[in-house]
N, C-alpha and C positions, 0 to 999 in steps of 0.2 A: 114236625119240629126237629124229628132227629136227624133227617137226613139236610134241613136248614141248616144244622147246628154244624154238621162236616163239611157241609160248601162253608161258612164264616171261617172256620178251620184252615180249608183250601185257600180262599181267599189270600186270607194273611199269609202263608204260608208263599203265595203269587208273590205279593205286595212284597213283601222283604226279600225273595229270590231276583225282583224286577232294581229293588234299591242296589244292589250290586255286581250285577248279571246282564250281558246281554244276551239276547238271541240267537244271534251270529255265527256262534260256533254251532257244529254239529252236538257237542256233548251238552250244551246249556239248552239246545234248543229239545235235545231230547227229555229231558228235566222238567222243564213248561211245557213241554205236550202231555208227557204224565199228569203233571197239578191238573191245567184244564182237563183234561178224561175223564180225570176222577171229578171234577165240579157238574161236568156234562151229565156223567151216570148218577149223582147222585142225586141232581135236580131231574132227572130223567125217572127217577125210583120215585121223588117225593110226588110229581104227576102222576103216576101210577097208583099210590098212595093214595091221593088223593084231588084229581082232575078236577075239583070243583075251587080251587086256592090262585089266585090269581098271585100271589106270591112266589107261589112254586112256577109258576110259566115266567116270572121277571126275572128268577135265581138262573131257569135256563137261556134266557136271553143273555144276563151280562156272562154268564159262560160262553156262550156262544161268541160274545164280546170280544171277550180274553183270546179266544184263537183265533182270531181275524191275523193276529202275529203271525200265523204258520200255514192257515188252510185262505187267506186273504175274502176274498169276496162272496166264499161257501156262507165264512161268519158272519159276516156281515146281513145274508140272508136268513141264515137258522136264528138269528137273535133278533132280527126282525118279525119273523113268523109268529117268535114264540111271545114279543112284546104284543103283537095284535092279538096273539088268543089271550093272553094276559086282560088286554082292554075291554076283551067282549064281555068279561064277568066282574072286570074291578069296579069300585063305586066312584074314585079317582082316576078317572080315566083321560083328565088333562093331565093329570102327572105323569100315565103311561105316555102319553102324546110327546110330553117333555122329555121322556128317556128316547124316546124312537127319535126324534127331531136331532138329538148330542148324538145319538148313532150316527145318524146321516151327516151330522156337520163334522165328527170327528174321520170321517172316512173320504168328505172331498164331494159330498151326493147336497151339495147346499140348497139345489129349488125343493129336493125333496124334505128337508131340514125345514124351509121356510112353510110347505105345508102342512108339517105335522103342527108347528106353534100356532096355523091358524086351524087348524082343527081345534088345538086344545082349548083355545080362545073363544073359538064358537061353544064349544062344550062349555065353557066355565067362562064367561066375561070379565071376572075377578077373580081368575087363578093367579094368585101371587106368583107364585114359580114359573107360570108361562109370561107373565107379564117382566119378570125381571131375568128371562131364558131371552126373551125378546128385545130388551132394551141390550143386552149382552151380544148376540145376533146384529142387531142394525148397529150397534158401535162397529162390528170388527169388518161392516160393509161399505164404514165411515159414513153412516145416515146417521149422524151427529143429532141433528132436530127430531127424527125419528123414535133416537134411544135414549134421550131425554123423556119423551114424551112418555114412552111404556114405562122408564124409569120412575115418574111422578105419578106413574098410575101405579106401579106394584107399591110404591111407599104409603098412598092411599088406602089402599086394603090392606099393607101389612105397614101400619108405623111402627113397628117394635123392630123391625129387620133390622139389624145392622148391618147387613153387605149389602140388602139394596138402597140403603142411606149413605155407605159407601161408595160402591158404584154410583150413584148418582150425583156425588158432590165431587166426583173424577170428571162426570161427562161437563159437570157444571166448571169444571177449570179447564176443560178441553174448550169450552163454549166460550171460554173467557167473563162468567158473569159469576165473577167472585165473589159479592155479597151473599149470594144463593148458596155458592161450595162451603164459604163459613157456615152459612144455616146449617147443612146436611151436616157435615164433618161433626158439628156443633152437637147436633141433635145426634147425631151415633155417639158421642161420647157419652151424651148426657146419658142416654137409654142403660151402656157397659158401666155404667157406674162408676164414669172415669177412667175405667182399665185398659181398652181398647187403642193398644199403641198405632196401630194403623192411623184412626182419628186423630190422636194425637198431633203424630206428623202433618196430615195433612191438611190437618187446621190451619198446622205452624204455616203451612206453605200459602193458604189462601191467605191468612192474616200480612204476611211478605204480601203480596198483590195487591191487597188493598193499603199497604203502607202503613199498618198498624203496627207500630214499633211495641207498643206496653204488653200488648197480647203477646207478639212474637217475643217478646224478654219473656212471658210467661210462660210460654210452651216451651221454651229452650231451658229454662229450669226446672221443669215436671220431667223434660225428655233424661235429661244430667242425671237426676235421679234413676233412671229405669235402664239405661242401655252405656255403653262405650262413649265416654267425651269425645273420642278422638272418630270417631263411627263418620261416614260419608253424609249422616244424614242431617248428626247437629253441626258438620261441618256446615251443608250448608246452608242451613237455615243462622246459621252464626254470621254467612258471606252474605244472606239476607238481609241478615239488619244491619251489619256493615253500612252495606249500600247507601236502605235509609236513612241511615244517622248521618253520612257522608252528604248526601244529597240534602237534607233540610239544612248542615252547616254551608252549604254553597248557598242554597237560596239565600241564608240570614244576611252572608258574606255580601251577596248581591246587592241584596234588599239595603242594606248598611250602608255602601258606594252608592247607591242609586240617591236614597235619601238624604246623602252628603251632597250631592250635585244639586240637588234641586234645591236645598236652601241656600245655596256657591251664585244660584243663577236669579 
């Protein structure tokens, strides 16, 4: 736990140096090779420690992560390594699956990305996290039908999720089957207890699709409440129901001439 507790340390310590730092130079790059050193040696001590913690082999993996910045394809190997010795004693070992798989996808290794998620799958057929790793995976391959699919399957076994009830009512407005994106959006807000401005928004935007003017009045005054009037996004769900309200006064308009003529004739 003590040497856990100085990589979380290090960690953060990354995280805020990477918020306004780049790598680029030689002095910053010297700075981030220090932090990761000290994460490498210190998950390196906690194996030592204690070789039975499959925690401590996934501490040295996203270490090993972290320097793929500087030592490129070494990291990418030593965090690999150390993900698989991780797997041979975790209990969660579609989770490991799922961290080795965002190694490989985040570094450009995509067939081998697509193996690890069907390992994890074989290991666990209802790993939520592999099932909405995958639905996330085939969207960014545009198998559209694909990431729908694992995406109804991860909301299956986890209906509480709110990002895969999210993601899933995205792929449901990619799909164009907007009843569905209301359901999802709908059902994540319900779950946040209303909070979830993400839901929020993208209800507003399914409810525009389907022409639901009363709903979109309603999400445009919950949004007013919570963020900037003038904000790009009640912008435009504001030019949303514009639209509608424009478009049902044409049809009336129509519908009104049309009906004049036919009793004229």
């Amino acid at each position: 736990e003590y040497y856990l507790a100085r990589i979380e340390v290090t960690n953060a310590m990354i995280n805020k140096f990477l918020e306004s730092n780049s790598t680029t130079t030689a002095a910053a790059s010297n700075i981030y090779k220090e932090y990761v050193t000290s994460a490498i040696d210190d998950a390196s001590a906690a194996i030592k420690y204690d070789g039975r913690s499959a925690r401590n082999y996934m501490a040295l993996g996203n270490a090993y992560e972290r320097a793929i910045l500087i030592i490129g394809d070494d990291g990418y190997k030593n965090a690999l390594s150390a993900y698989e010795k991780a797997r041979l004693i975790a209990s969660d070992k579609d989770y490991v699956d799922v961290v080795k798989a965002k190694l490989s996808f985040g570094t450009g290794k995509e067939e081998e990305a697509a193996k690890y998620l069907l390992d994890a799958l074989n290991y666990n057929p209802d790993s939520a996290i592999a099932l909405f790793t995958s639905s996330q995976y085939q969207a960014s391959k545009n198998n559209l039908a694909e990431a729908i699919s694992y995406g109804e399957r991860a909301v299956q076994v986890a209906p509480t999720a709110i990002d895969a009830r999210l993601s899933l009512g995205i792929l449901y407005l990619q799909n164009k089957d907007y009843t569905k994106a209301v359901d999802s959006f709908g059902n994540a807000l319900a779950i946040s207890g209303g909070q979830n401005l993400a839901a929020i928004y993208y209800l507003g935007i399914s409810y525009a699709k389907v022409d639901d003017s009363s709903n979109l009045q309603a999400v445009i005054n919950e949004l007013e409440k919570r963020i900037a009037k003038d904000s790009d996004e009640l912008k435009y769900l504001k030019g949303e129901l514009a639209r509608i309200t424009d478009t049902r006064e044409t049809l009336k308009e129509e519908d009104t001439v049309n009906t004049g003529a036919t009793k004229r004739n």
